[in-house]
C-alpha positions in Angstrom: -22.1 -36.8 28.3 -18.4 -35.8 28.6 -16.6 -35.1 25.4 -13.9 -37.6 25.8 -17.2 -40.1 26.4 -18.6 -38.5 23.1 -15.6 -39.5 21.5 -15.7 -42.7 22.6 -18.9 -43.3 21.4 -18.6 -42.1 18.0 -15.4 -44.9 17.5 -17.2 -47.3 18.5 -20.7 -47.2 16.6 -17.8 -46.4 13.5 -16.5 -50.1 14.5 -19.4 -52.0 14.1 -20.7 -49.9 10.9 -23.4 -48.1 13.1 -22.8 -45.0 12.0 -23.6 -43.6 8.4 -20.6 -43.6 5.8 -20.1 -40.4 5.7 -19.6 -40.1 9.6 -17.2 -43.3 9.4 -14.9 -41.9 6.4 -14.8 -38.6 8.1 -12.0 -40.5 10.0 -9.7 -40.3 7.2 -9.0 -37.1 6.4 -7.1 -35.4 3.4 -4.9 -32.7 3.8 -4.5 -30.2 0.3 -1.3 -28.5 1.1 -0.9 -25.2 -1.8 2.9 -24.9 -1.7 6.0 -27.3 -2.9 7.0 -29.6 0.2 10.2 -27.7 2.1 8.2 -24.5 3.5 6.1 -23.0 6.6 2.6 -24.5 5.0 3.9 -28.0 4.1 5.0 -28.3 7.5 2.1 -26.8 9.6 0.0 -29.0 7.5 2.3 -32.4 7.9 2.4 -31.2 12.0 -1.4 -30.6 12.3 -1.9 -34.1 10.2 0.4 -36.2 13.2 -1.3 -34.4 15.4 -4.8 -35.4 14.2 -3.6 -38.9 13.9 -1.8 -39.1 17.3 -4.7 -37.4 19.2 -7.2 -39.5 18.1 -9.0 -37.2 15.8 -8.4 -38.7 12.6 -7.6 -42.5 11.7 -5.2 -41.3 8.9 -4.5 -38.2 6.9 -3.0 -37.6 3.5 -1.6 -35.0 1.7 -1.8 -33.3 -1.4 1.2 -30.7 -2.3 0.7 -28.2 -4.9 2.6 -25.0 -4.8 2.4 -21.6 -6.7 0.8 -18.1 -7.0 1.0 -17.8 -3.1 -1.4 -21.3 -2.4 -3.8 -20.1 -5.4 -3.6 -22.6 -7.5 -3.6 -25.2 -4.7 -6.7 -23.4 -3.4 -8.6 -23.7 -7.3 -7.5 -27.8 -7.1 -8.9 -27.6 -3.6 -12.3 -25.5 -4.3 -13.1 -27.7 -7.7 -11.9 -31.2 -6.3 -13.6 -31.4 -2.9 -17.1 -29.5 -2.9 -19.4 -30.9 -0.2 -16.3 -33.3 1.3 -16.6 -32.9 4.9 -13.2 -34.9 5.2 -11.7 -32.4 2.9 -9.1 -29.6 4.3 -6.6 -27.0 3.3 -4.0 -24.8 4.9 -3.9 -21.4 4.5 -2.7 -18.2 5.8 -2.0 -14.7 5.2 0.3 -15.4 2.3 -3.3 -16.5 0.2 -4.6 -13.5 1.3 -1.8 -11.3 0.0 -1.8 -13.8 -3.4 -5.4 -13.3 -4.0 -5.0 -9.1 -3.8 -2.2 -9.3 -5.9 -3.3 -12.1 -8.7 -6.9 -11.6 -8.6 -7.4 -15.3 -9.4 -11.1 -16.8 -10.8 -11.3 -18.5 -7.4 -12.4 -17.0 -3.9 -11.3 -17.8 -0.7 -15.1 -17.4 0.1 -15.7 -21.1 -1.9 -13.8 -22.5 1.0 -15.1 -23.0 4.0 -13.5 -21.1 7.7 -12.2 -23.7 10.5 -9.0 -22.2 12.2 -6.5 -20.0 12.8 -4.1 -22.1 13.6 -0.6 -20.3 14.6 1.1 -16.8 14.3 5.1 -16.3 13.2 7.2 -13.5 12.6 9.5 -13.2 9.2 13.1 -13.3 9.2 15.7 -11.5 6.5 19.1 -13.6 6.3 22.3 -13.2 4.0 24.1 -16.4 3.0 26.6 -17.0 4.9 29.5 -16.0 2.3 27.5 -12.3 1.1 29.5 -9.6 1.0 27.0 -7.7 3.2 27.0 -8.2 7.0 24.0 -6.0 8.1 20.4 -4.9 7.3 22.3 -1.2 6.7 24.3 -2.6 4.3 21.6 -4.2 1.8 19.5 -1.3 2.6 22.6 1.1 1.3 22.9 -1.0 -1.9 19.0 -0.6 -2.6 19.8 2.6 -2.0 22.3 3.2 -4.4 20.4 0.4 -7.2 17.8 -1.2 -6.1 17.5 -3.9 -9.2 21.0 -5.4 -8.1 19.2 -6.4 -4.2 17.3 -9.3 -5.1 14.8 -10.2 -2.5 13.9 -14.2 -1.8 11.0 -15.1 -0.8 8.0 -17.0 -1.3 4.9 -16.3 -4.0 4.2 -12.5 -5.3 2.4 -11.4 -2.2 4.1 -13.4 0.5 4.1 -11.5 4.1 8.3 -11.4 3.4 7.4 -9.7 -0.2 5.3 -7.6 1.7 7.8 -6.6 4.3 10.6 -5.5 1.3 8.3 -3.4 -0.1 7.6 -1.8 3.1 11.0 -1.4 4.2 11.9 0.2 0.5 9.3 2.5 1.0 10.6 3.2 4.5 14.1 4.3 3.2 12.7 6.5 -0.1 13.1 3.7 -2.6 10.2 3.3 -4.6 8.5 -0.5 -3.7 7.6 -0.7 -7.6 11.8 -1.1 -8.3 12.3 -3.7 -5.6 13.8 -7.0 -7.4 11.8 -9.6 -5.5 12.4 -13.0 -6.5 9.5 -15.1 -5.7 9.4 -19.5 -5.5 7.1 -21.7 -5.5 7.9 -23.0 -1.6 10.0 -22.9 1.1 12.6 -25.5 -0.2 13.4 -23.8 -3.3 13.8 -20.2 -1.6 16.0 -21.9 1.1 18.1 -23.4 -1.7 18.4 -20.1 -3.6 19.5 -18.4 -0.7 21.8 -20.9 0.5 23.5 -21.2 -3.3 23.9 -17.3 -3.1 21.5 -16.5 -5.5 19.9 -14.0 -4.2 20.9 -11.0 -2.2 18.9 -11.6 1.3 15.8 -14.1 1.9 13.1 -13.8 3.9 10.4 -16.7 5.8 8.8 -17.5 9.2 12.1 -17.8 11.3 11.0 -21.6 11.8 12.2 -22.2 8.3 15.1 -21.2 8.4 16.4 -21.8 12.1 18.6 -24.9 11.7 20.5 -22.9 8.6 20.5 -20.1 11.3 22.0 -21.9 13.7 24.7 -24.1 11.6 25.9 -20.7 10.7 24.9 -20.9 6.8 22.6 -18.2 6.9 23.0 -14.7 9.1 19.9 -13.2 10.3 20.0 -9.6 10.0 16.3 -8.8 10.9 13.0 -9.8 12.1 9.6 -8.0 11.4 8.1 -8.4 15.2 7.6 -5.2 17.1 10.1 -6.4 20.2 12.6 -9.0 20.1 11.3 -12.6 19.5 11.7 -14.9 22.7 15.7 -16.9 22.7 16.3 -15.2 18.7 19.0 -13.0 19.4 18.3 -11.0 16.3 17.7 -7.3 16.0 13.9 -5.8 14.9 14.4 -4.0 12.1 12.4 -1.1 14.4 15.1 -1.1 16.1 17.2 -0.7 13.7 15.5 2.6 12.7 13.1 0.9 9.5 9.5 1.0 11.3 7.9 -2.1 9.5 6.3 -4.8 11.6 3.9 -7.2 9.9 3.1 -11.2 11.3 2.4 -14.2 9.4 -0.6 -16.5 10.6 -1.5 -20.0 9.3 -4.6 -22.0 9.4 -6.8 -24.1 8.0 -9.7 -24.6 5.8 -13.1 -27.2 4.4 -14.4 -27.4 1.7 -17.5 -25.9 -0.4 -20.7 -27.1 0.6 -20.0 -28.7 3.7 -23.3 -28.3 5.9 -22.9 -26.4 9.3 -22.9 -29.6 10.8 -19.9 -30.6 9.4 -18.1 -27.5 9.5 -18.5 -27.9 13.6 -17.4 -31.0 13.4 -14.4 -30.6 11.3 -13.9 -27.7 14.2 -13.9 -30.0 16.9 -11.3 -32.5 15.3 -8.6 -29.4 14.8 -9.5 -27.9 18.4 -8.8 -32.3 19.9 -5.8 -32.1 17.7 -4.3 -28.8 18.6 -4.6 -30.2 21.9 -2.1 -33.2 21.6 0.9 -33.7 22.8 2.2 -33.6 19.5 1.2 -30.1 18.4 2.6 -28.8 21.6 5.9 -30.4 20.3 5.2 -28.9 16.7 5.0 -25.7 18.4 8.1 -25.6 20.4 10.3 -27.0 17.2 9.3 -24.6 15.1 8.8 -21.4 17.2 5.3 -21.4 16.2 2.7 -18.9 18.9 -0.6 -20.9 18.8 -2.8 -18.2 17.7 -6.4 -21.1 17.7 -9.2 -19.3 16.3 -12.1 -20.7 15.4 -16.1 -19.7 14.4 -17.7 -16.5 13.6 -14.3 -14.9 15.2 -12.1 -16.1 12.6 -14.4 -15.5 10.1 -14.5 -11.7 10.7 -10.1 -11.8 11.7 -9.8 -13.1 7.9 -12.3 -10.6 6.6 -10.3 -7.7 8.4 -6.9 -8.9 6.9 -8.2 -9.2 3.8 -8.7 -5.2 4.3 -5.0 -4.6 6.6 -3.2 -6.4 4.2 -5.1 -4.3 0.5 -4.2 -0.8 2.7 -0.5 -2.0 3.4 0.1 -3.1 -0.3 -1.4 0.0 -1.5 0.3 2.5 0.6 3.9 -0.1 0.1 3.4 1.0 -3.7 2.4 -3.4 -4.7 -0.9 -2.5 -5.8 
């Protein structure tokens, strides 16, 4: 039987209460998002939700925001709230990862359950439009000088941009430990900071920060890919002699004690939703890469970041 056909089927033995309840609620999905609304994981998780809905996947999704300590406490609500709810799921992404090195929290990432990686995005540093600075050079030249009066914005202690200031202090012989790194609860309140001119420079996935960007209230000054990033006319910072390059990924988690089973079936609704038209349109609005992952794959790719990311906060002097 096709897949489409499977698909099919399974709607229509949910219709006439065929199926067991559990199969027929798995429709409605909820969606624990670990951050304050405003940022990159509030809307990859609102984007993957219309996408679920629109494709077909899921009758309805609802979310749950609730931001701080880099998605850890969101991930405790998530781990303690939801065990053995195969219509339970979380977004993620490397900023957990750096938040659980860092705040060595009394939940694992390992009480969650692995579906996908869902996308992959560069950082972005940006001045407010009125700073006195103009250039990377210049904020690097005040850190230089005292590096308590740069204060760097950004999300939670452990974020991929907290990440990348320590890097590029260590780059330029400032010791990461005096960075002044300011970190919020989400996307929306860093974006406010920066835009009030409260802190020096701000970093996030370019995708938050783009229509700011392009209205002219925020001036990019440097993005952490290795080559340019595709219509950003914005300098690497490797090319502007600092050698840091670190990505940001996103995906998505179940819950603990959902049965194999499940877990392949939650699979297949993200890989039918990621497959919408709608997610294709997420992608291109934001600037996300689709960076789908699923399996024992992204089992072992979170594993291995779990051990990059330690080795760069260690060496960047965070740890």
């Amino acid at each position: 039987m096709r897949r489409d056909e499977f698909l099919k089927s399974l709607a229509a033995l949910a219709a006439v209460g065929a199926l067991p309840l559990s199969a027929q609620a798995a429709a409605a999905l909820k969606m624990m998002i670990p951050a304050n609304p405003g940022g990159g994981w509030d809307s990859t998780g609102r984007a993957l939700g219309k996408a679920l809905t629109e494709s077909g996947a899921a009758a309805s999704v609802s979310y749950d925001n609730k931001g701080g300590a880099a998605g850890v406490i969101g991930l405790a609500q998530f781990v303690n709230g939801n065990k053995g709810d195969a219509n339970a799921l979380m977004v993620m992404g490397a900023v957990m990862l750096g938040g659980i090195i860092t705040g060595k929290p009394p939940v694992s990432l390992n009480q969650a359950t692995p579906i996908a990686r869902l996308t992959s995005e560069y950082n972005v540093f940006v001045l407010p439009a009125n700073s006195p600075y103009k250039t990377m050079a210049d904020v690097i030249a005040q850190m230089k000088k005292d590096p308590g009066s740069v204060k760097w914005g950004g999300g939670s202690r452990g974020s991929t941009e907290h990440i990348a200031a320590a890097m590029i202090a260590r780059e330029v012989g400032v010791d990461p430990a005096r960075i002044n790194y300011v970190a919020f609860r989400g996307g929306g309140e860093a974006t406010a900071a920066i835009l009030g001119g409260n802190v020096t420079v701000g970093g996030s996935g370019y995708s938050e920060f783009a229509e700011y960007i392009k209205t002219g209230k925020m001036k990019p000054i440097g993005v952490t890919s290795d080559a340019r990033l595709k219509g950003i006319d914005v300098p690497t910072l490797k090319e502007q002699g600092v050698n840091v390059v670190i990505g940001n990924w996103r995906g998505v988690y179940g819950a603990a004690g959902i049965t194999p089973e499940q877990r392949k079936a939650l699979t297949a609704l993200i890989i039918q939703a990621t497959k919408s038209k709608a997610w294709a349109e997420a992608l291109e609005k934001n600037g996300w890469t689709s960076a789908l992952m699923t399996g024992p794959e992204f089992d072992n790719f979170v594993d291995n970041e779990f051990a990059s990311l330690r080795a760069v906060m260690v060496k960047s002097g965070m740890i």
